[in-house]
C-alpha positions as CSV (number, residue, x, y, z in Angstrom):
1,X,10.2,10.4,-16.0
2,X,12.9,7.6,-16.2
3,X,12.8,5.5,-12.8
4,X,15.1,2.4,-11.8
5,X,14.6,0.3,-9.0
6,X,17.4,-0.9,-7.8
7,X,18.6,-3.7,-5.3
8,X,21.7,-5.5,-4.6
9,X,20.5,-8.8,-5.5
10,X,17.5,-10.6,-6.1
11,X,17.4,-13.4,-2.9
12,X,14.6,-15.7,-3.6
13,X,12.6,-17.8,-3.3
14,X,11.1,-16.7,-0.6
15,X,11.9,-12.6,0.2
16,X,9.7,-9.7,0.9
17,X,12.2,-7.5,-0.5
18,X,12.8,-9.1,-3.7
19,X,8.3,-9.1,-3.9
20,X,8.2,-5.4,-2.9
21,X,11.0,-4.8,-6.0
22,X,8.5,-6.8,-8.8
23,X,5.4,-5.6,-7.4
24,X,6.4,-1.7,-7.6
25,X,7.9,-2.3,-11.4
26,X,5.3,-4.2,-12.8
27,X,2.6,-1.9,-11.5
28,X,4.3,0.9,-12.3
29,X,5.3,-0.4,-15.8
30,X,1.8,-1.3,-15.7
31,X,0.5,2.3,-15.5
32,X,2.5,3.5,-18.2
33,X,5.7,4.7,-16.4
34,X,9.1,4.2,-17.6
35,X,10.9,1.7,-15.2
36,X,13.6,-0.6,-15.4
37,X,15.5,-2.5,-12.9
38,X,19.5,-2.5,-12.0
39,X,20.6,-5.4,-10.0
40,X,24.1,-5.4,-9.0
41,X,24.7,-9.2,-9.0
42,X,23.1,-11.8,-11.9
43,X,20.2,-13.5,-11.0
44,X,19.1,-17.2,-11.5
45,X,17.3,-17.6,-15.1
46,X,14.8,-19.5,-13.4
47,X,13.9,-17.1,-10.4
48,X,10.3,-16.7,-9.9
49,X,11.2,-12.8,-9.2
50,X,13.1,-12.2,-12.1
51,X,10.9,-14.5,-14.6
52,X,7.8,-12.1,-13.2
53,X,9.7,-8.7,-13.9
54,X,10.7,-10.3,-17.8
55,X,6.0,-11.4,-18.0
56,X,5.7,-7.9,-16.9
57,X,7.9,-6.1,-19.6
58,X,9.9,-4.7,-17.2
59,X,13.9,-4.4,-18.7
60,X,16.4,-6.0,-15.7
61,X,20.1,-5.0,-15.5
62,X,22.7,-5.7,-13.6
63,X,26.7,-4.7,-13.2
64,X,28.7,-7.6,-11.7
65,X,29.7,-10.7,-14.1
66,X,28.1,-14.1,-13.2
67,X,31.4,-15.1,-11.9
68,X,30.5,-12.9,-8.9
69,X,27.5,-14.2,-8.5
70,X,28.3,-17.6,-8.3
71,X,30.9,-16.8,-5.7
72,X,28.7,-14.5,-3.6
73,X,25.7,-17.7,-3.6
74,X,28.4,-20.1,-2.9
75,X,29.9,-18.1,0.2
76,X,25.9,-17.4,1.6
77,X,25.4,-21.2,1.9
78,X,29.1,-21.8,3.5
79,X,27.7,-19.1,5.7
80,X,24.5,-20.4,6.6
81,X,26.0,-23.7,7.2
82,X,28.5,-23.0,9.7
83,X,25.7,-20.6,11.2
84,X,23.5,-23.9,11.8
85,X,26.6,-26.1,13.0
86,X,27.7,-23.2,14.9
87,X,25.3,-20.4,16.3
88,X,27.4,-18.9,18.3
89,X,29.6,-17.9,15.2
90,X,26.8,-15.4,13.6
91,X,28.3,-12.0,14.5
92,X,31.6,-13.2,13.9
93,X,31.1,-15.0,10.9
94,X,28.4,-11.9,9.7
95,X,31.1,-9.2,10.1
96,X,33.9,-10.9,8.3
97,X,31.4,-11.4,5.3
98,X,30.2,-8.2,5.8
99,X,34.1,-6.9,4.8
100,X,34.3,-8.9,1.7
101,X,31.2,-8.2,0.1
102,X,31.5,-4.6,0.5
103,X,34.8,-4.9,-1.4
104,X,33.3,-6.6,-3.8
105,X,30.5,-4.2,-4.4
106,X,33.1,-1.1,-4.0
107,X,35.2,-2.7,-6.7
108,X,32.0,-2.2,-9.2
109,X,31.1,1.6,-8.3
110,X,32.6,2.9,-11.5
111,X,30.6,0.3,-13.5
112,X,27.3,1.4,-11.6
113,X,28.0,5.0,-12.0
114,X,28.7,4.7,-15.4
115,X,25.5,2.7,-16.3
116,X,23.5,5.2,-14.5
117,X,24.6,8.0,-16.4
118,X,23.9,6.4,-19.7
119,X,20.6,5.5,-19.1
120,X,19.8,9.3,-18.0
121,X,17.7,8.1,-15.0
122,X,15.5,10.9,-13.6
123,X,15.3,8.9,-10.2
124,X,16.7,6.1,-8.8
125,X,14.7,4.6,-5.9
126,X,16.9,2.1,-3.7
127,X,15.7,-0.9,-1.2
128,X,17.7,-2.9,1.5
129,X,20.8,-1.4,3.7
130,X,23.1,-3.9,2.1
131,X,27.0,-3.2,0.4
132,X,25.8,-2.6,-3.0
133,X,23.2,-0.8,-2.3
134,X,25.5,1.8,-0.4
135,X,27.7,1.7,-3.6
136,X,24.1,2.2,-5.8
137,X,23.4,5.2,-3.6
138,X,27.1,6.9,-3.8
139,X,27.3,5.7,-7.5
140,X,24.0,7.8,-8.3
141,X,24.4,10.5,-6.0
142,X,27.9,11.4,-7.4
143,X,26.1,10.8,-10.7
144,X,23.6,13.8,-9.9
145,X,20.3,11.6,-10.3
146,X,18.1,12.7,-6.8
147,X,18.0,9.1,-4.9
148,X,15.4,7.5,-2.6
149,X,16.4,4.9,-0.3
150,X,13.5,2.9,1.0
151,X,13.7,0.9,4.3
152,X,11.5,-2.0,4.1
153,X,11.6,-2.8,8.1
154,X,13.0,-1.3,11.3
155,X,16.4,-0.5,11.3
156,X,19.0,-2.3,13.1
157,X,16.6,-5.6,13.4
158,X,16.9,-8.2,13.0
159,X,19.1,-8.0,15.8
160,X,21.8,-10.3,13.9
161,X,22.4,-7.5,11.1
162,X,23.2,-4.8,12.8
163,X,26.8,-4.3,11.6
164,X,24.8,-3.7,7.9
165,X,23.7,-0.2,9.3
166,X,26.5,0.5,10.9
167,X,28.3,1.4,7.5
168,X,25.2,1.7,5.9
169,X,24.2,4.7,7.3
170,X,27.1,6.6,6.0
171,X,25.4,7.1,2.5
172,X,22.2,8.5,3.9
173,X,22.6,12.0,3.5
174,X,23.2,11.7,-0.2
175,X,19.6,10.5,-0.3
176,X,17.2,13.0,-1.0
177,X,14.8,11.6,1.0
178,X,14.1,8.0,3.1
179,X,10.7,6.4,2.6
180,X,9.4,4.2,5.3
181,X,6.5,1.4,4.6
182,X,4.0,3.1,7.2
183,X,3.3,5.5,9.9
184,X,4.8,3.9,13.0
185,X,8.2,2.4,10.7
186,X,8.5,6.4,10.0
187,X,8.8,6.8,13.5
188,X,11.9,4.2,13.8
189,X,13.6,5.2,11.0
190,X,13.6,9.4,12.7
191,X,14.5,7.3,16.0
192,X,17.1,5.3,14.5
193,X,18.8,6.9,11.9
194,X,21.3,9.3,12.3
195,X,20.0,13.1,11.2
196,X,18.1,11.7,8.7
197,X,16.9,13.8,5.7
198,X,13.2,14.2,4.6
199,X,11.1,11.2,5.2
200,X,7.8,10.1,3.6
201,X,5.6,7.0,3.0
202,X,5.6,4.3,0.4
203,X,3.0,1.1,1.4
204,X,3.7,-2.4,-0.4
205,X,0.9,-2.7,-2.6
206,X,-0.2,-6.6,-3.8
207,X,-0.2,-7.8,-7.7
208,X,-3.5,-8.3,-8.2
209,X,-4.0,-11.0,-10.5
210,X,-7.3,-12.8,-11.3
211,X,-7.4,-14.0,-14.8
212,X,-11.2,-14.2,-15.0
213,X,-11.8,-17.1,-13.1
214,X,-14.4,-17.3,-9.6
215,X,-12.6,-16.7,-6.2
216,X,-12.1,-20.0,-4.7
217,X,-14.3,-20.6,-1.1
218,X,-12.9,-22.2,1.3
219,X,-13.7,-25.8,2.4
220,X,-17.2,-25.9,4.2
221,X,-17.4,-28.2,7.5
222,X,-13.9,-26.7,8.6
223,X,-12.8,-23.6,9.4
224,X,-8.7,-23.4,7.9
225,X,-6.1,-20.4,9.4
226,X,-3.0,-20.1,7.2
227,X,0.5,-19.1,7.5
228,X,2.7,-17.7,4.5
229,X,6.3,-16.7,5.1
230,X,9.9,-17.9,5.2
231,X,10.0,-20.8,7.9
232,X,12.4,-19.1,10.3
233,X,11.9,-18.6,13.7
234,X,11.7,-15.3,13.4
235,X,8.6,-15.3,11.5
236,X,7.0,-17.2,14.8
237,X,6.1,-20.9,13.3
238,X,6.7,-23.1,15.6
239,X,4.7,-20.7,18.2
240,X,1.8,-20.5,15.7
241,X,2.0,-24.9,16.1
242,X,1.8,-24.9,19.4
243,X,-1.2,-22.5,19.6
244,X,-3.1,-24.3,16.9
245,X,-2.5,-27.4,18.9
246,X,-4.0,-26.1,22.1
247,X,-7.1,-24.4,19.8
248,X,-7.4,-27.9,18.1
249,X,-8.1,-29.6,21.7
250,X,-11.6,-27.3,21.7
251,X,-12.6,-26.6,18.4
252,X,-12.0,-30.1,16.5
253,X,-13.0,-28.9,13.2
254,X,-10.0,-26.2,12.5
255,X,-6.9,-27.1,10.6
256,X,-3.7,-25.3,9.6
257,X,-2.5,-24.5,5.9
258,X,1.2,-23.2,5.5
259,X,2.6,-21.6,2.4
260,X,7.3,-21.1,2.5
261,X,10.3,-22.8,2.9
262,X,12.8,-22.4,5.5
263,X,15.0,-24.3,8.2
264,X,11.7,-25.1,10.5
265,X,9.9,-26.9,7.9
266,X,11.2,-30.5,9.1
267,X,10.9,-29.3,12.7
268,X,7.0,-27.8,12.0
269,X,6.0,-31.6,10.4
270,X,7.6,-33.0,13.8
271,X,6.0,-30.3,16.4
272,X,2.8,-30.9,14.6
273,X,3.1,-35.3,14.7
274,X,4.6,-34.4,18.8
275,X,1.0,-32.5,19.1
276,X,-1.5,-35.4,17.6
277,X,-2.2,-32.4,15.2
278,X,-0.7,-33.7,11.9
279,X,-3.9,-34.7,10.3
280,X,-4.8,-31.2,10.6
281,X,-2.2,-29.8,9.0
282,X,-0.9,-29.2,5.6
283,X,2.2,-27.7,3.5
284,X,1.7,-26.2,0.4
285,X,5.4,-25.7,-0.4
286,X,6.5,-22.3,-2.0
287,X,4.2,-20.5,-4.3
288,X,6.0,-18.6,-7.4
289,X,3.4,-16.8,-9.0
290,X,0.5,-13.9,-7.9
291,X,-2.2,-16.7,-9.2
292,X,-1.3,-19.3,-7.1
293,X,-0.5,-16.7,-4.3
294,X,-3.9,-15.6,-4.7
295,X,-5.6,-19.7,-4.6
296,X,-3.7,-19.9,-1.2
297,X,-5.4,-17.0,0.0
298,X,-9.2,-17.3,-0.8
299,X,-8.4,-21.2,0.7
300,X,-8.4,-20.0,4.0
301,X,-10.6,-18.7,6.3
302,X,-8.1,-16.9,9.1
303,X,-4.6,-16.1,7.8
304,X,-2.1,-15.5,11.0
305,X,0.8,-14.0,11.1
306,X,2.7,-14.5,14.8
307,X,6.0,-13.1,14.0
308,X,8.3,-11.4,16.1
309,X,10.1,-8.9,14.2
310,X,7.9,-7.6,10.8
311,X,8.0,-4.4,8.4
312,X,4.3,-4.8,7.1
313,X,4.3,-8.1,5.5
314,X,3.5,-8.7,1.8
315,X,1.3,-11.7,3.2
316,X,-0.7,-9.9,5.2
317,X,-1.7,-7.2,2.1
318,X,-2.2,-10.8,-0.1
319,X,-4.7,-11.9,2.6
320,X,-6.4,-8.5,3.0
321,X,-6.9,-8.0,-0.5
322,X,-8.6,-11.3,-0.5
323,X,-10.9,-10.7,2.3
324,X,-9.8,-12.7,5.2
325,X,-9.8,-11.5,8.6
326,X,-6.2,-11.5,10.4
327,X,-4.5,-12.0,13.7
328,X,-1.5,-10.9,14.1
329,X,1.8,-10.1,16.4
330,X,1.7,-6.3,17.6
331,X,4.9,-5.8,15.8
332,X,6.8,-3.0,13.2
333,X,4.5,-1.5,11.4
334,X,1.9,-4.6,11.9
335,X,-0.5,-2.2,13.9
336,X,-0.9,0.5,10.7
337,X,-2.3,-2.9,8.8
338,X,-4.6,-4.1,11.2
339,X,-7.4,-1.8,12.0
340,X,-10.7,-0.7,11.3
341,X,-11.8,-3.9,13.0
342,X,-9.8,-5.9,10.2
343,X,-8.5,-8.5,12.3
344,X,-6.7,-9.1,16.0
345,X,-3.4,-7.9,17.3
346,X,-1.1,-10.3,20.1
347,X,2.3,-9.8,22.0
348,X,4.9,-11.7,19.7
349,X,5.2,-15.2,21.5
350,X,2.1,-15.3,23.2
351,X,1.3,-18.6,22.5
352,X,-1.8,-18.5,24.6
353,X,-3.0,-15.2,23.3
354,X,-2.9,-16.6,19.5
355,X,-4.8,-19.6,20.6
356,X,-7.4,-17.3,22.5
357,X,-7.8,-15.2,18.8
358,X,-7.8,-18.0,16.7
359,X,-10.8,-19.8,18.9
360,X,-12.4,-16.5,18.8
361,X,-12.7,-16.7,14.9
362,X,-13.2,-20.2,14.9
363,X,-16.4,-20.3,16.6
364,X,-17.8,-17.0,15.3
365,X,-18.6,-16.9,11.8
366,X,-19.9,-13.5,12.0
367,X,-17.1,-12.0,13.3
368,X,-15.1,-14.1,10.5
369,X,-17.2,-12.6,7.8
370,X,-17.6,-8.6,9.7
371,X,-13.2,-8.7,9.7
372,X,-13.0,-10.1,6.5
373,X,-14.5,-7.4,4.4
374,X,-13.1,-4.6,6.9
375,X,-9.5,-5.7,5.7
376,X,-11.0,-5.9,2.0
377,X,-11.9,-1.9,2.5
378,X,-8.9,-1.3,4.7
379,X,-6.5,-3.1,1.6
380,X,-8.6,-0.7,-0.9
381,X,-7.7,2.3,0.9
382,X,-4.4,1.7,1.8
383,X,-2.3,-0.9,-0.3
384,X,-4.5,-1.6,-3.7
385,X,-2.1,-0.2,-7.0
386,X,-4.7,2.0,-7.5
387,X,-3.9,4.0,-4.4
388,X,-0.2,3.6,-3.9
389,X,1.0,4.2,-7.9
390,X,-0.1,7.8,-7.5
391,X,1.6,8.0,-4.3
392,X,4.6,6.5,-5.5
393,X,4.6,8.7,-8.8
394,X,3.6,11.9,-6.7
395,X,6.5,11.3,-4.1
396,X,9.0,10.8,-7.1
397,X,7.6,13.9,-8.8
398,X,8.4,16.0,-5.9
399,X,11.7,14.7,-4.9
400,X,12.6,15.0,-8.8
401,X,11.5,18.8,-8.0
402,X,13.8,19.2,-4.8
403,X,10.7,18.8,-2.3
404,X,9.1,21.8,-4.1
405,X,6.3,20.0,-5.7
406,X,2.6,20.4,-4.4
407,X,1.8,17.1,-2.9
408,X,-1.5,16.5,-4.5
409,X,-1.5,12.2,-4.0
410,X,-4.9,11.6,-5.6
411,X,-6.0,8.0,-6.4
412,X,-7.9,6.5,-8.8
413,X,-10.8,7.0,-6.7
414,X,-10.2,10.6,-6.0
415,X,-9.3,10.0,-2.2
416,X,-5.9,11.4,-0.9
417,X,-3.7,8.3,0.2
418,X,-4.1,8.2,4.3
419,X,-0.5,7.9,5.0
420,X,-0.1,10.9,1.5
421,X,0.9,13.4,4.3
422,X,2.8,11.4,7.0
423,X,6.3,12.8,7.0
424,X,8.7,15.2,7.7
């Protein structure tokens, strides 16, 4: 069975997407599957993404000459420039780039079919509603290789990249079927997208890495929450600041850690020197590798993640699989994650609510410890490679087979993934 992942471009250094991609090939490369990756734009040599996939044997292609790339990064920063002089310009400024880069991606079609056919794919699995991933999806359709398109959020949110589904969603029915990251993000995709063919389940999964060494314990004397993710508002920040700030004035002893990169970062420091919090707070910059993902992690004793608009975040997985109890915004497919007394739920923007949860764990060690290794059991079952490989090979088995294959999703364990039989 000959699979290749494909995405328009990898994004870095900071994208769920572009971690989902290298954590499905290398674990799937690590199981003994053949796996490659087609990129339709050049990557950076030195991108932490693509440097992974090369440590993990996995073979990285891609269709469009560097010249393309190099014009497609230079108009993204032109872009998110005028979009920070000028907010008001997104949708304008969105849909007019919107126009060009599907061109661009349209122009390599015959390229993408072509290099599909040679490499007599079996399967070709496809992530994010973006131009050249419409193209990847026509291109291999026309090709007569069954594709999967996977949505890794909701559809039509953000809010601000709407107009992407609106021509996106004409290559859906060439798909043989639509996979979803949980349960509830099924749901949205049958809501949300027009007539849409079979759909089924894939989780995220985490790359486990360990090397040999003794998981780090966090700092005793102090009880640290953490936050890894890009520093956009979106991803709640500046709300998860002000909550720590008002915890901080009754539990002296917490601090914050925060993992990412992103437009907040200067405005975080500031919030945090505003809130007579600074000395409580530190930023760890942008971690590039599953090691130093994984030292974060066992850092801290509460990881939080207060967005406002999620899929089921890699960082959440990363945290569970290292034990830590989580509070979290009641958002996308958030709520699948958190259960089994794994960690707490809050409206997004609550910033009252957060602080209420993360005194709660402060102060209660047992609860702390009780939350902790019900997300370790809940990560087992639901997003460890042992459980979602099989899933992953079972679902491309049986759309390889036309949906006539018996779905028999056994894990390493010999349990049936939870979420094997969630579809329709």
């Amino acid at each position: 069975m000959r699979i290749i992942l494909c995405k328009g471009q990898i994004y870095g250094p900071i994208s769920g997407s572009d971690e989902t991609l290298v954590t499905y090939a290398s674990q799937l490369q690590k199981a003994g599957h053949d796996v490659s990756v087609l990129l339709m734009y050049l990557h950076a040599e030195e991108d932490q993404y693509y440097q992974r996939l090369l440590e993990a044997g996995v073979p990285v292609s891609w269709i469009a000459s560097n010249l393309a790339h190099t014009s497609m990064s230079a108009g993204r920063k032109l872009a998110y420039k005028i979009f920070n002089t000028f907010p008001g310009s997104r949708q304008f400024i969105r849909r007019r780039t919107l126009r060009l880069v599907t061109r661009l991606a349209t122009h390599h079609y015959g390229q993408c079919r072509e290099f599909m056919e040679k490499q007599k794919a079996d399967l070709i699995h496809v992530m994010t509603p973006d131009p050249s991933a419409m193209v990847m999806i026509q291109a291999g359709h026309d090709a007569g290789i069954p594709v999967i398109y996977q949505e890794l959020g909701i559809p039509y949110h953000p809010p601000d990249f709407e107009s992407y589904y609106e021509q996106f969603t004409s290559v859906l029915p060439l798909c043989a079927e639509i996979a979803a990251l949980s349960p509830r993000l099924i749901e949205h995709c049958r809501e949300k997208l027009p007539a849409p063919g079979p759909l089924s389940i894939l989780p995220i999964m985490s790359d486990e890495f360990v090397n040999g060494r003794k998981p780090h314990q966090p700092a005793p004397g102090k009880i640290t929450f953490g936050f890894a993710a890009r520093m956009e508002e979106l991803k709640g920040p500046m709300v998860l600041m002000e909550a720590f700030a008002v915890a901080h004035q009754q539990c002296e002893n917490i601090c914050l850690n925060i993992a990412g990169d992103g437009s907040q970062r200067q405005k975080i420091a500031a919030r945090a020197k505003a809130l007579d919090v600074a000395s409580r707070y530190r930023y760890h910059g942008v971690y590039t590798h599953p090691e130093e993902c994984r030292a974060f992690m066992e850092s801290l004793d509460v990881f939080v993640m207060p967005s406002f608009t999620e899929g089921t975040p890699n960082s959440i997985v990363e945290a569970m699989a290292c034990g830590k109890p989580i509070i979290a915004s009641e958002v996308g497919g958030i709520p699948d994650m958190i259960g089994g007394g794994s960690g707490i739920l809050v409206p997004p923007g609550d910033m009252r609510a957060l602080a209420e949860a993360m005194l709660r764990l402060a102060q209660d060690a047992e609860l702390r410890r009780t939350m902790g290794a019900a997300a370790k059991e809940r990560y087992q079952k639901l997003f460890s490679p042992k459980v979602v490989v099989p899933l992953m090979v079972e679902t491309y088995r049986r759309v390889m087979q036309n949906g006539h294959g018996v779905p028999e999703t056994v894990a390493g364990n010999g349990h049936v993934h939870p979420w094997a039989n969630v579809s329709s």
